[in-house]
C-alpha positions as CSV (number, residue, x, y, z in Angstrom):
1,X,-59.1,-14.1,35.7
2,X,-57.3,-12.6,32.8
3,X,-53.8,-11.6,32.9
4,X,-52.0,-8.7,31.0
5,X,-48.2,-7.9,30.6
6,X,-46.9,-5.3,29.2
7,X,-43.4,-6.1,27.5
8,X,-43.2,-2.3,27.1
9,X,-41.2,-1.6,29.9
10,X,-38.5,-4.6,29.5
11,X,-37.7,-3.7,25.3
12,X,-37.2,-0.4,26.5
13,X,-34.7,-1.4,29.1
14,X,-33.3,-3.6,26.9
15,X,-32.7,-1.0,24.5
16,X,-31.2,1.3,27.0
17,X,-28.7,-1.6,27.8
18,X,-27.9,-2.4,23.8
19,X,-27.2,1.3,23.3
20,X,-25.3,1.9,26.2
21,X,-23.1,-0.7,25.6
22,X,-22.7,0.2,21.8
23,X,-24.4,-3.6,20.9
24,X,-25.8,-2.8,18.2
25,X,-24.8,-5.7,15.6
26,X,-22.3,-6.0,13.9
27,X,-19.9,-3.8,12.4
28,X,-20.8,-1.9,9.2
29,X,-19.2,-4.2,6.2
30,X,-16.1,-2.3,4.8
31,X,-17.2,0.6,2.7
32,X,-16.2,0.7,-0.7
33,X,-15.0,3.1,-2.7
34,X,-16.2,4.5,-6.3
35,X,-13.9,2.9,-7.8
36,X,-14.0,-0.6,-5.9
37,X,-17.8,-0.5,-6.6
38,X,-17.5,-0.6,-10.0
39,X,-15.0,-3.5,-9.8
40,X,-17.5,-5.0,-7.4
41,X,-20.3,-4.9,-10.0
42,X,-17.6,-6.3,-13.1
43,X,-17.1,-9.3,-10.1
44,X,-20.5,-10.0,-10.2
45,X,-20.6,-10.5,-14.0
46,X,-17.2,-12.6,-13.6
47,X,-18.9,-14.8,-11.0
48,X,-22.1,-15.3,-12.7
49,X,-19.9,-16.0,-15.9
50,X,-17.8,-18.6,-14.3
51,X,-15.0,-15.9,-16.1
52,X,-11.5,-16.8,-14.6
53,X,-9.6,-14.1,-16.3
54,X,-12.1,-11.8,-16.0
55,X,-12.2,-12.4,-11.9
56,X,-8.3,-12.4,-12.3
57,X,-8.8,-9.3,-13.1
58,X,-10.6,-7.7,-10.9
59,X,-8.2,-9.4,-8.1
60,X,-5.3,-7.9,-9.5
61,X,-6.6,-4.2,-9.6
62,X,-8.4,-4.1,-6.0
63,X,-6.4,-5.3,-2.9
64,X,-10.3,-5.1,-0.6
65,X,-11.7,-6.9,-3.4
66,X,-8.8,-9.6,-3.6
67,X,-9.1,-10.1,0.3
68,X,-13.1,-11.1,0.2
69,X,-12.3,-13.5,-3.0
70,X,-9.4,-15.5,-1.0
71,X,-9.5,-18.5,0.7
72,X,-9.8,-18.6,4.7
73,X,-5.9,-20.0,4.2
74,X,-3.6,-19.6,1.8
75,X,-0.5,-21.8,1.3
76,X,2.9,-19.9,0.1
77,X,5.4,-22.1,-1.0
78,X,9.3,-21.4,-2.2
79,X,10.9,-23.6,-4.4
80,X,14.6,-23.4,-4.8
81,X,16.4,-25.7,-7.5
82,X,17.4,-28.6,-6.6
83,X,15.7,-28.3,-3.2
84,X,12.0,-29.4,-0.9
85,X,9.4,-26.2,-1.7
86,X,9.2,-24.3,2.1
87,X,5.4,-24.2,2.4
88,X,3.8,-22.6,4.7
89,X,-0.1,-21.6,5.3
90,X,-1.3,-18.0,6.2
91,X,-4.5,-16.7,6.8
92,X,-6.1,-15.1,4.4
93,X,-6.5,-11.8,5.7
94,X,-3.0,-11.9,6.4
95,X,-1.7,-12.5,2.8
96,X,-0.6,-9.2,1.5
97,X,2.1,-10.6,-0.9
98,X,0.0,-10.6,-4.3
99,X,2.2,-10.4,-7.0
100,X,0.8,-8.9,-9.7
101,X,-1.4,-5.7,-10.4
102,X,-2.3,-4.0,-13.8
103,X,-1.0,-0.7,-14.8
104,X,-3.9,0.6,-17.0
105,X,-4.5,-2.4,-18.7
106,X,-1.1,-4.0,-18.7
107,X,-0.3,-6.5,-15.9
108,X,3.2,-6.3,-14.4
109,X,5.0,-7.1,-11.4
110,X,3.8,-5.6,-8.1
111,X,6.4,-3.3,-6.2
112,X,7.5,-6.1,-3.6
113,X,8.4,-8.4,-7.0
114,X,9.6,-5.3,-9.8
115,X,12.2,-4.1,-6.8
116,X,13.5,-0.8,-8.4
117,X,12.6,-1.6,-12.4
118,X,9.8,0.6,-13.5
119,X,10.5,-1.3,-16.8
120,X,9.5,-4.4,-15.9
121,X,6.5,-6.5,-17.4
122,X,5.0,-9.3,-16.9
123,X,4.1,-12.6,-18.6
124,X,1.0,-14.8,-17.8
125,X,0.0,-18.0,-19.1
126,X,-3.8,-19.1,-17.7
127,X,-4.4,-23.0,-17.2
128,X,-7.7,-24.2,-16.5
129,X,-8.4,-27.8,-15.5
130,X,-11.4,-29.8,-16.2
131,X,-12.9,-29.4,-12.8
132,X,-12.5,-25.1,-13.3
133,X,-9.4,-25.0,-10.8
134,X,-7.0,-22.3,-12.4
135,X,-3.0,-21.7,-12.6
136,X,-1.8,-18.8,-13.5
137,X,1.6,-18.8,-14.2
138,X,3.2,-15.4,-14.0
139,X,6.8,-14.8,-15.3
140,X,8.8,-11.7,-15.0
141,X,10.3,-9.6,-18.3
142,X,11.3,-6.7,-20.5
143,X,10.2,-6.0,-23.2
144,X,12.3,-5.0,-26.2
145,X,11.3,-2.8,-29.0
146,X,13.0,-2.3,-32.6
147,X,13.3,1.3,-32.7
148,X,10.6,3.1,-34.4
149,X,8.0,0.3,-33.9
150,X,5.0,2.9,-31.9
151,X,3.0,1.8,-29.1
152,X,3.4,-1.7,-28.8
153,X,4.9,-3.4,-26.1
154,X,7.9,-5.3,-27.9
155,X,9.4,-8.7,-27.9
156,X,9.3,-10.3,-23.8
157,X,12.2,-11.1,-22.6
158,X,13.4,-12.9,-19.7
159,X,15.3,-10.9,-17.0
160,X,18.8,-13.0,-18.2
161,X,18.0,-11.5,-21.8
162,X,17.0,-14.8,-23.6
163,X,13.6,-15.0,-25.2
164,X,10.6,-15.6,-23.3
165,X,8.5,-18.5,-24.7
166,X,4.7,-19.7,-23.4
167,X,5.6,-22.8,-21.7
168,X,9.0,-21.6,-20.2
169,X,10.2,-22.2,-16.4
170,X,7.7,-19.1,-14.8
171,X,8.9,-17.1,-11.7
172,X,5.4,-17.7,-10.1
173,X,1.9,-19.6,-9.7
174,X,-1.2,-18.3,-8.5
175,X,-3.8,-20.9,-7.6
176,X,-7.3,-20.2,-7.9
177,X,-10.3,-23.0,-7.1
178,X,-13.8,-22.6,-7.9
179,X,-16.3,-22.0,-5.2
180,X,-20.4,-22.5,-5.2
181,X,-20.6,-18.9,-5.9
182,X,-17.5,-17.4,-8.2
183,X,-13.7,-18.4,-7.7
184,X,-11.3,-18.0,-4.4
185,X,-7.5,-17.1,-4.0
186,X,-6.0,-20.5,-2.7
187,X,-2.5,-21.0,-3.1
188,X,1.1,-18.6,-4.0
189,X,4.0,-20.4,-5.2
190,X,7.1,-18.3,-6.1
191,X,9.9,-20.0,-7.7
192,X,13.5,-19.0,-6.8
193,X,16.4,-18.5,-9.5
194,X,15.3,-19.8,-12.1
């Protein structure tokens, strides 16, 4: 003797129970905006480029865009002269400390690291090891410009008025490894009093 079930009746219960109880997968990915779309799509090219500077950035304009393209920890360090670095590690979500952003396409200091000085620029110097891991060593200035000299952005100088020169003693380092895929955020040094 044949047998036949219907399964009819138990999916639609089930569904009943998934909808009542609002299981219904998980939660929508963050929507992006216009804007963070388009940076999304220049991140792609980045990634498939292996382009450092290029995902650098990308990083630096789009705080939802830095937080998928950091590391699941990140360790901060401060180093005072003539003392041990105080290191520390933070989840990655919870790093909201990023130092630097663009201002149309000029980096400078983020808010938290400019204080009050709307003035203030910013210097960085890109290191890339053989093995694709990248410092970039960020150092805060002003610029000074002989009078009369148009739109460019002067001679950088260090916040103590001497000259700045590639190479110098930077305020910062950003520490950014290569992944299968593109690059991640990994590691935040800030160097005190210089």
């Amino acid at each position: 003797m044949l047998l036949r079930f219907s399964l009819a009746p138990v999916f639609n219960l089930a569904c009943a129970l998934v909808c009542q109880l609002g299981l219904t997968g998980p939660a929508p990915a963050e929507s992006l905006s216009e804007s963070d779309q388009i940076l999304m799509g220049m991140m792609e090219g980045a990634c498939q480029n292996r382009d450092y500077r290029a995902f650098f950035e990308v990083i630096a304009r789009s705080e939802v865009i830095r937080r998928k393209y950091t590391a699941a920890k990140v360790e901060l360090s401060e180093v005072h002269p003539g003392d041990k670095a105080m290191v520390r590690q933070v989840p990655g979500d919870e790093y909201a400390d990023f130092p630097v952003t663009l201002r149309d396409y000029t980096y400078v200091p983020a808010p938290a690291v400019a204080g009050n000085d709307p003035d203030m620029g910013l210097m960085l110097e890109f290191n890339q090891a053989s093995d694709e891991r990248v410092a970039v060593e960020w150092t805060r200035v002003h610029y000074v410009q002989p009078a009369g000299e148009g739109d460019e952005l002067g001679t950088p100088m260090h916040l103590d008025g001497t000259p700045w020169v590639s190479g110098d003693m930077s305020d910062g380092t950003l520490l950014i490894y290569p992944t299968d895929t593109c690059f991640e955020l990994v590691s935040d040094t800030r160097y005190a009093s210089k």
